[in-house]
Each structure stands twice: as C-alpha cells, then as structure tokens.
N, C-alpha and C positions, 0 to 999 in steps of 0.2 A: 329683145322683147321689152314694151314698155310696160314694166311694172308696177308701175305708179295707176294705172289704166287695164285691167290686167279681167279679160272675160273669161270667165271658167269656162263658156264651150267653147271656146276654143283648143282646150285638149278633151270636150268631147267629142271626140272625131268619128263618134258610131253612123252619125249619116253622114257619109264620105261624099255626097254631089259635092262638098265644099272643096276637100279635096282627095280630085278621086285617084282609083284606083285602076286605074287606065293606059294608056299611049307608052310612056316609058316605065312607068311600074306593072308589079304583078303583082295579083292575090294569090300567088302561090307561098311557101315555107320563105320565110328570111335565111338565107345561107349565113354559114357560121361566118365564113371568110369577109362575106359583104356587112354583118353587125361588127366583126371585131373595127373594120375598116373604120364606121360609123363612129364608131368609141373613142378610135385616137385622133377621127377628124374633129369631134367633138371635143374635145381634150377632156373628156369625164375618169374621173380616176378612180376605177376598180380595182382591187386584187383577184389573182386570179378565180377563186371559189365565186366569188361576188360575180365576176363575169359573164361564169358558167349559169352561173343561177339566174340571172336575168334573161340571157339568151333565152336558157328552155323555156320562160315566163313569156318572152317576146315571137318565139319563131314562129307561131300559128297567125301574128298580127292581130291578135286578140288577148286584152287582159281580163279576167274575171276579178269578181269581189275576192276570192278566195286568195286567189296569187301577191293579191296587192295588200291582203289583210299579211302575208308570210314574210312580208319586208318590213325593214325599219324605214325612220323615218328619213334616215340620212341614205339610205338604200332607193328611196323613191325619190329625195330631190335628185339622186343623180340620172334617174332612170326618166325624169321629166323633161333633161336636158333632151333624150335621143328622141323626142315626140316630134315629128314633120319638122323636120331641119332639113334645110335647102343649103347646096353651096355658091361660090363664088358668084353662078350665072343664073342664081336665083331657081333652081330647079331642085325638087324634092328627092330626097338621099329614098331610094326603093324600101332601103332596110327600116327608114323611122317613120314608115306609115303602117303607126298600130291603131288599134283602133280598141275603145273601152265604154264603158256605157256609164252615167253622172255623177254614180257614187263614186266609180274608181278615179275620175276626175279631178272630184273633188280632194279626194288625199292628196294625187298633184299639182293641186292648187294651196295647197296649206303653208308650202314654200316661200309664196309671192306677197301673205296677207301682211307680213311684215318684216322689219329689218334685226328683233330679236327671234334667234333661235329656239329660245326655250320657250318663248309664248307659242312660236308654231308647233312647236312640236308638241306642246300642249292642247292645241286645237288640233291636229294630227290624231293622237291618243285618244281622245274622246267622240273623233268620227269613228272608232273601232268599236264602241258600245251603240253605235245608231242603229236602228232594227230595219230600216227602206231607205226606199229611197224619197219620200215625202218627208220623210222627219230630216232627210239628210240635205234636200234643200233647201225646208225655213232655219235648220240650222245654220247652213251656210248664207240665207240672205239676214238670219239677224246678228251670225256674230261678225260678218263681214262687212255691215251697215249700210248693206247694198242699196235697201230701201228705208234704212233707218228701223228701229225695233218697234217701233208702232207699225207702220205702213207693212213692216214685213208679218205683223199678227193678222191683219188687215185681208192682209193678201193668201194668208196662209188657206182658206178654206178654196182658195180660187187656181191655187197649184196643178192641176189637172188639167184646167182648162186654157190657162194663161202659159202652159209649158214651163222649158226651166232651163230659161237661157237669161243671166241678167251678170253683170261686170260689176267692180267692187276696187274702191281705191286703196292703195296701201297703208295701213295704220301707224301713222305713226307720230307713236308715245317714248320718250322718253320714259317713263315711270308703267313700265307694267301692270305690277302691281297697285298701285295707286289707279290705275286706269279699270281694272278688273274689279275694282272694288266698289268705284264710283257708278260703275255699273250695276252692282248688285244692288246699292243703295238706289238709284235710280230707279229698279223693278219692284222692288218691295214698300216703296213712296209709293209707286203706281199702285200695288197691290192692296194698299193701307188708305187710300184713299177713293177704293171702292170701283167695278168695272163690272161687266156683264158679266155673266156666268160663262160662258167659251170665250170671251178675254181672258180673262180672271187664269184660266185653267192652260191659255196658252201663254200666258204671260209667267205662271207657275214653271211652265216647262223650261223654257228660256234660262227664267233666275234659274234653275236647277243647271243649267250646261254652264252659265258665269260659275258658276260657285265648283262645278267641278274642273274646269277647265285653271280656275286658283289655286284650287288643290293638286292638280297634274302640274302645275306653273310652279309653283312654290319645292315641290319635291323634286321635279326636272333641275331647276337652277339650286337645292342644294346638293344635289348629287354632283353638278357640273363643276361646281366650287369645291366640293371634299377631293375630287381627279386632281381639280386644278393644285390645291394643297398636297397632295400629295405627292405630285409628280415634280412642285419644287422643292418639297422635304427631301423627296429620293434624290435631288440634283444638287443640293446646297453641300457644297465643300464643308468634311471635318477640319474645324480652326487646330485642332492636333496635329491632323498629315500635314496642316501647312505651313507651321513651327518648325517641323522635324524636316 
C-alpha cells in the first residue's frame, strides 16, 4: 500500500460493490482454520490470546464501534494488515473481507498518518472521545490536512451531503511536538484575529483536539521513554559481577 497517498475509504469497505462479496468468497462466518491461515500469510504477529480475540472480532465480517474501541492501538495496526489482502495472483484472501462503517476506519487509518508512533497513537486515543461520526470526519479531514484546516471548517457544514470519502498524505515532521504546537499557535492567531460566529466555534473545536492530542503525545512518548529506561537499567551489567 502506498502510504504516502493513503484514502481512508478504502478500508471503509461497508459498500462492498468495490469489493464484493461474490464468485470465490462467502458472506458466510470466516472459519477459524482459514483466518489463522490469513495471519501467517500475512506475517502479522499475534500471541495467542491476541489471536483468539480478533478472530471472534472478525468472524461475522463485520466490526462494530464497540469491538474496535476493546483494542489497543498496536492491536488495530495489526488487525489493518488482515483488511482485503489479495495473494500471489492478485485474488482476495475469503477470510479479510471485513467489512466496518467510517468511524471504525478511521482508528485503522491512524497507522498510515505518520512515521511516529506516538503521534499516532495519540490521534488514535483521541478518536475514542469522539461522539459520531460527523465529528469524527472533520476530525479526521482537519488533523489529517486532507483539505487543509480552513477548507476542512469550510466544508464541515456540507459533510452530509458531500459524503466522507477524501485521502490524506502522510505527515511528515521530524519535530512533533514543535509541529503540534505551531498548530495550536496557528488556531488561536486565527481566533484572535476575529471570524464568524460558526467559524469561530468550529475552529474552537479543532484547537481543542491540537491541544489534546499534545497532551496524549507528550504523555504517550514519556511513558515510552521511562520502558525504554528501564528495560536498559534492568539489562545494564553490575560492574561488581564483572570484577569478580
């Protein structure tokens, strides 16, 4: 998949004329025998608890909001892999045609927006406080800069009618944090320099997901960094055993 080019519906796969569900597949249960298959053709690395729990998530070919809110984040990149993967002769594996409706997409899309982990998973975290799925596409067209954070205020009112199928290139900042911040300054300029009243209130909304998704970013990568610390505390040779 090219990521750098990367259209969210494309794992919304709830209207399957894309790809159906027809000629060599069934809309019937995914067999246990034909997902495990799937897993190691895929080389996705589960344990076996992890396995088991996605299967029963998977075997109806339908994920709900609820299923995919029960997983981590590193649980759903792996589970994004098994989505309509074709093999060698370009033909679609039975078992990875599931099917999910925008929001649940979207969490499998929070993988692709970038090449830090803790930013995504920071944008991950914060689509779990989103109330619909309206909020949950101008979120995603303005923190993904699909249409850029004006165009996507713009467009916010027209979400209904204009549907909610748009692609988003992959971010990429060295400087996270410097880039999450330059954004908040960026909203609050906007806001200090005066806008309509439903600008004003959707542009409010926006800086409120920068400013929390800094705060999920910021406590994500110290947590990441105290493991990382720790686990070469626990590894680091006593200079005494190696006198003696």
């Amino acid at each position: 998949m090219n990521t750098d080019n990367v259209l969210i519906s494309s794992l919304n796969i709830d209207n399957l004329q894309k790809k159906e569900l027809s000629g060599t597949s069934s809309v019937d249960l995914i067999k246990k025998d034909d997902f495990d298959k799937l897993v190691t053709k895929c080389e996705v690395s589960f344990n076996e608890k992890e396995q088991n729990k996605i299967f029963s998530i998977v075997e109806d070919r339908y994920i709900t909001e609820d299923e995919i809110m029960s997983l981590s984040y590193e649980q759903v990149k792996k589970l994004k892999e098994l989505i309509i993967e074709e093999d060698e002769d370009g033909n679609v594996y039975d078992a990875s045609l599931i099917r999910s409706n925008y929001r649940v997409s979207s969490f499998m899309a929070t993988s692709l927006i970038s090449d830090n982990e803790d930013f995504n998973k920071a944008i991950f975290e914060k689509l779990k406080t989103l109330k619909d799925e309206k909020e949950t596409v101008l979120f995603m067209a303005a923190i993904t800069g699909s249409f850029g954070i004006q165009s996507a205020v713009a467009w916010y009112e027209k979400i209904d009618d204009e549907g909610k199928t748009f692609g988003f290139s992959k971010i990429k900042e060295n400087d996270i944090e410097k880039y999450l911040k330059d954004k908040i300054k960026y909203l609050k300029d906007i806001l200090d320099d005066g806008v309509s009243a439903l600008a004003s209130k959707t542009y409010e909304k926006v800086l409120s997901w920068y400013e929390d998704i800094l705060e999920n970013y910021s406590s994500i990568k110290k947590e990441r960094e105290y493991r990382v610390a720790q686990i070469i505390k626990n590894n680091r040779p006593n200079p005494l055993e190696i006198l003696n």
